[in-house]
C-alpha positions as CSV (number, residue, x, y, z in Angstrom):
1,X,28.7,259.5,81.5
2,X,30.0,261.7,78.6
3,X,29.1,262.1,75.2
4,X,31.9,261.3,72.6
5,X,32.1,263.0,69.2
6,X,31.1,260.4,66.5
7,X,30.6,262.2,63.4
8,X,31.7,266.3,62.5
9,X,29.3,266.7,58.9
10,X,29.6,270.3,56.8
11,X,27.0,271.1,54.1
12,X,29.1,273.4,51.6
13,X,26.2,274.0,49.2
14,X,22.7,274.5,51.4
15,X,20.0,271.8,50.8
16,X,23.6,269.9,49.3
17,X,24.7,266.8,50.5
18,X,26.9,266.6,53.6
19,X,30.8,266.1,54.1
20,X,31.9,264.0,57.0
21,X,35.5,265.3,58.4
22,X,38.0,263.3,60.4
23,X,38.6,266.7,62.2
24,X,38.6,270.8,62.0
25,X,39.1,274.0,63.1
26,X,36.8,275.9,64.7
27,X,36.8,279.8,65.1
28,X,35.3,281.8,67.9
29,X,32.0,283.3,66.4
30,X,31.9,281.6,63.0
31,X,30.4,278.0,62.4
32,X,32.2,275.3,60.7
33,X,34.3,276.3,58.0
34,X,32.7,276.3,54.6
35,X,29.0,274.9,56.1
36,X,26.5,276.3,53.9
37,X,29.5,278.5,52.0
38,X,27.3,278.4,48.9
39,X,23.6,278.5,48.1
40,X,21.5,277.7,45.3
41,X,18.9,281.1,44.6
42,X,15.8,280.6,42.9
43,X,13.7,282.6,40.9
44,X,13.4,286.3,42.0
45,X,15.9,285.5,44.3
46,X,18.4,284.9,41.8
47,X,18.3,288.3,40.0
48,X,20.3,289.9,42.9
49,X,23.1,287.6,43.1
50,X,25.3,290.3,44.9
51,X,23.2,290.9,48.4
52,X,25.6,290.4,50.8
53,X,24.6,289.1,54.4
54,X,21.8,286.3,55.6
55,X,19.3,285.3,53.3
56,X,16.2,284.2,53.6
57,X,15.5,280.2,53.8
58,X,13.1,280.8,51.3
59,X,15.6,282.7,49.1
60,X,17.0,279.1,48.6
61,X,16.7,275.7,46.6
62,X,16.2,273.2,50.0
63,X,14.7,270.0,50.4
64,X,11.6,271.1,51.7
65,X,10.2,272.3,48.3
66,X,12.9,270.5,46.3
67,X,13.0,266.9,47.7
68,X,14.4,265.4,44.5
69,X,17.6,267.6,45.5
70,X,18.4,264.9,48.0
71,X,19.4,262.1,45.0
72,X,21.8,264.1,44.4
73,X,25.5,263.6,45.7
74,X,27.7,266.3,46.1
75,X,31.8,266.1,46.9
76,X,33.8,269.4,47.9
77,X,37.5,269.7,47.2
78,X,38.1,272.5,49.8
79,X,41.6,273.0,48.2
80,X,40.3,273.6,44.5
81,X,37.0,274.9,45.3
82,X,35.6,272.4,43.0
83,X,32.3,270.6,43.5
84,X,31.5,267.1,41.6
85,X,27.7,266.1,41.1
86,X,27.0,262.8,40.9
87,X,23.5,260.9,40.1
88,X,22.9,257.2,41.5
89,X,27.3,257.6,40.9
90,X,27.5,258.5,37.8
91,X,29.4,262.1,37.2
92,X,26.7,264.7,36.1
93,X,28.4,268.0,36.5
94,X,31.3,269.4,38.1
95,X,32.9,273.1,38.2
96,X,34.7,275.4,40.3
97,X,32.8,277.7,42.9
98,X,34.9,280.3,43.1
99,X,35.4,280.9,39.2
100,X,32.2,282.3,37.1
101,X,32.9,279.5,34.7
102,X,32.5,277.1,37.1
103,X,29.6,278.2,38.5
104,X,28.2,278.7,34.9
105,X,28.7,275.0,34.5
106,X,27.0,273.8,37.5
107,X,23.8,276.1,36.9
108,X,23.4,275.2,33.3
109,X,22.9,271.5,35.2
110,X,20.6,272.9,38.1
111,X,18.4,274.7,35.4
112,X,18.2,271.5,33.2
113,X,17.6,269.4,36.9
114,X,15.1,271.7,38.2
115,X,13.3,272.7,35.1
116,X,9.6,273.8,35.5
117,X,10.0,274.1,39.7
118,X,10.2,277.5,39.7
119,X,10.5,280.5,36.9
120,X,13.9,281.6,35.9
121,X,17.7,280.7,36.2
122,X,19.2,279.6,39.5
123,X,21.9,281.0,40.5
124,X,24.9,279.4,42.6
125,X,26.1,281.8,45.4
126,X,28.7,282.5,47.7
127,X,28.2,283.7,51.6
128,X,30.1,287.0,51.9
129,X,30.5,286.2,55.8
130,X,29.9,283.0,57.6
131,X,27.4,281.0,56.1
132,X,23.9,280.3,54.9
133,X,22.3,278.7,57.5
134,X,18.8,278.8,59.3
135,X,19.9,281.5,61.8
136,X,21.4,284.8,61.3
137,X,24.0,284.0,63.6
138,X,27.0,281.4,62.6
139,X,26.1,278.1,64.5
140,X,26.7,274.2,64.5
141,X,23.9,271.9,65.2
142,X,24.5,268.6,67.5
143,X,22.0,265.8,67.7
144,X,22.1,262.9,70.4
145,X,22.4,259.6,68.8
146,X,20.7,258.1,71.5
147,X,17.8,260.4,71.1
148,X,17.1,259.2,67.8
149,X,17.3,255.5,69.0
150,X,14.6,256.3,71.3
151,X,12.6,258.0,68.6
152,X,13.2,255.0,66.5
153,X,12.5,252.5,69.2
154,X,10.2,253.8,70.7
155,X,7.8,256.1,68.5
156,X,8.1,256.0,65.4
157,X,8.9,252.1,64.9
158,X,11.1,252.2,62.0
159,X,14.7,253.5,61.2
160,X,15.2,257.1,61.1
161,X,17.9,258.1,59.1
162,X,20.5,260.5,60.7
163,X,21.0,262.5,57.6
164,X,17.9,263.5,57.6
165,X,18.5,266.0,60.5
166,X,21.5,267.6,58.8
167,X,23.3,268.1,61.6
168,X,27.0,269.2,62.0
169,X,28.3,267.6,65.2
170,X,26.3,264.2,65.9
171,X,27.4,262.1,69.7
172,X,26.5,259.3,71.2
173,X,27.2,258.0,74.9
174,X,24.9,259.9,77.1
175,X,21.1,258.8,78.1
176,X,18.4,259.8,75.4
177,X,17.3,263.4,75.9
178,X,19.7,264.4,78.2
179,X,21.3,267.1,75.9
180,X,18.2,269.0,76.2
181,X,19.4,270.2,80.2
182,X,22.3,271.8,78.0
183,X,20.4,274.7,77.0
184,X,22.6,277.9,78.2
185,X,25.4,276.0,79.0
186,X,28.9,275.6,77.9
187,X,30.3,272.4,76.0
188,X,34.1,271.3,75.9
189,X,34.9,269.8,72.7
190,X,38.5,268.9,71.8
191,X,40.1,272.2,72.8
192,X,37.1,274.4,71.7
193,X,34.2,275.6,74.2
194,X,31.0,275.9,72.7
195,X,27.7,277.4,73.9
196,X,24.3,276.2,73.2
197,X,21.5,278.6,72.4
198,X,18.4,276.8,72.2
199,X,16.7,273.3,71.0
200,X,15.6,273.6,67.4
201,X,12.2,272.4,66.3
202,X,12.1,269.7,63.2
203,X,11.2,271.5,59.5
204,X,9.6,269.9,56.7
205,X,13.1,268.7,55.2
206,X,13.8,266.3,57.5
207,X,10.9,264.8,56.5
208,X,12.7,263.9,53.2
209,X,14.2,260.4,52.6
210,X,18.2,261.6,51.6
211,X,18.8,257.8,49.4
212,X,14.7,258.3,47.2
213,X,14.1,262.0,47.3
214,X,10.6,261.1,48.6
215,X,9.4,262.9,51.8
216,X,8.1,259.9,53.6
217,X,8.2,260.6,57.2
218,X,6.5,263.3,59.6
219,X,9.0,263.7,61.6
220,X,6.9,266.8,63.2
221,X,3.7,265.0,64.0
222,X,5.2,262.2,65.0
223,X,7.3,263.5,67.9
224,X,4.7,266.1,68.9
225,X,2.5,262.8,69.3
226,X,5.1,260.6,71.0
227,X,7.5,263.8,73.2
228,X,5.0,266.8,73.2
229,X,7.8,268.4,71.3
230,X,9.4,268.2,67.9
231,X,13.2,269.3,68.9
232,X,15.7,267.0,67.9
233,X,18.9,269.2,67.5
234,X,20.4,271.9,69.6
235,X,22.1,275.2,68.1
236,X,25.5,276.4,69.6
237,X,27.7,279.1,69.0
238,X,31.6,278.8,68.9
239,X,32.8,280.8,72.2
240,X,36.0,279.5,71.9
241,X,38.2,278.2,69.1
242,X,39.7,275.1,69.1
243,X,40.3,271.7,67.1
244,X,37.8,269.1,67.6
245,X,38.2,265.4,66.2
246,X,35.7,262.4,66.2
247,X,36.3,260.9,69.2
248,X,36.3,263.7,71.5
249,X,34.5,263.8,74.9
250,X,31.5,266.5,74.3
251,X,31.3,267.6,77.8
252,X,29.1,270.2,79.4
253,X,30.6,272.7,82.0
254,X,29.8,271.5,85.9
């Protein structure tokens, strides 16, 4: 049995929401194209806008310490660079990220959003290589659909919203659990080859309801209670570019 490709989600702004693609492009060594692109610094953080490289998590507006981020939604036009805002679907703010003015415009709102979270002017940034994301080295994140069914089902009794894991590449198909024998090995998606790294343990964002803002769920305690673990996701690294398309067969190397 073989896992199939269901949904391929990008996050172009960190602690944003997501962007489901019909298909992409991946590159050997780099993650998804414009995941975690841009980030949202906070206080101290903000004053250097021009560090180049990794940052710090904490350098970074997330859902963890900013849950009421998660009302928000958030569409990319990749062509234009633009981003749109939108609150319960109403148009809030919208500028370009690659122009200052843009940026500018899409601050003045995170300022007036955020007011009294943390000191000082946040500051909308761009990734001078790869992304933003929880590792220093460019990833994608899968999670087993069937995993969280059992999770659901099974543990924590009531519905556990997908989103909430962030993920980049979710699949469904296989038994729950069994992606976590695919640690070291090497996936086949489409007609890229990826390599997973290791199992990632659950953070306090994912505890965060992603339709209220409210974190309402412990995601940690709950599967250290019902699995002895909290790992729901795995991290991969692209070994071998490719284009990959919901779906695909996900298929690990015999």
């Amino acid at each position: 049995m073989n896992a199939t490709l269901t949904v391929i989600r990008r996050y172009p702004v960190k602690g944003m929401s997501s962007q489901d693609l019909p298909a992409i492009d991946l590159t050997a060594g780099q993650a998804i194209p414009f995941d975690r692109r841009y980030g949202l610094l906070h206080g101290p953080a903000a004053l250097d806008t021009e560090t180049e490289g990794w940052r710090l998590p904490s350098d970074f507006f997330t859902l963890d310490r900013t849950e009421k981020l998660a009302v928000l939604q958030t569409e990319f036009d990749e062509a234009t660079q633009a981003l749109i805002i939108r609150r319960g679907g109403r148009q809030v703010s919208r500028g370009r990220l690659d122009q200052p003015m843009g940026r500018n415009l899409l601050e003045q709102f995170f300022a007036a959003y955020l007011a009294g979270i943390v000191p000082g002017m946040p500051r909308l940034i761009e990734a001078q290589q790869g992304g933003f994301g929880n590792s220093e080295e460019p990833s994608v994140t899968l999670l087993n659909l069937a995993s969280l069914r059992d999770l659901e089902e099974r543990i924590a009794k009531q519905p556990v919203d997908p989103r909430r894991l962030r993920a980049n590449l979710l699949m469904d198909g296989i038994d729950p659990w069994a992606e976590r024998g695919w640690v070291g090995q090497t996936l086949t998606v489409g007609t890229a080859t990826l390599e997973v790294v290791e199992a990632l343990d659950c953070t306090p964002g994912n505890d965060v309801n992603p339709d209220t803002g409210v974190a309402d769920l412990s995601l940690t305690n709950i599967m250290e209670r019902g699995y002895g673990h909290n790992q729901m996701l795995l991290r991969a690294r692209v070994t071998g570019g490719g284009r990959i398309a919901v779906g695909d067969p996900v298929t690990p190397a015999e």
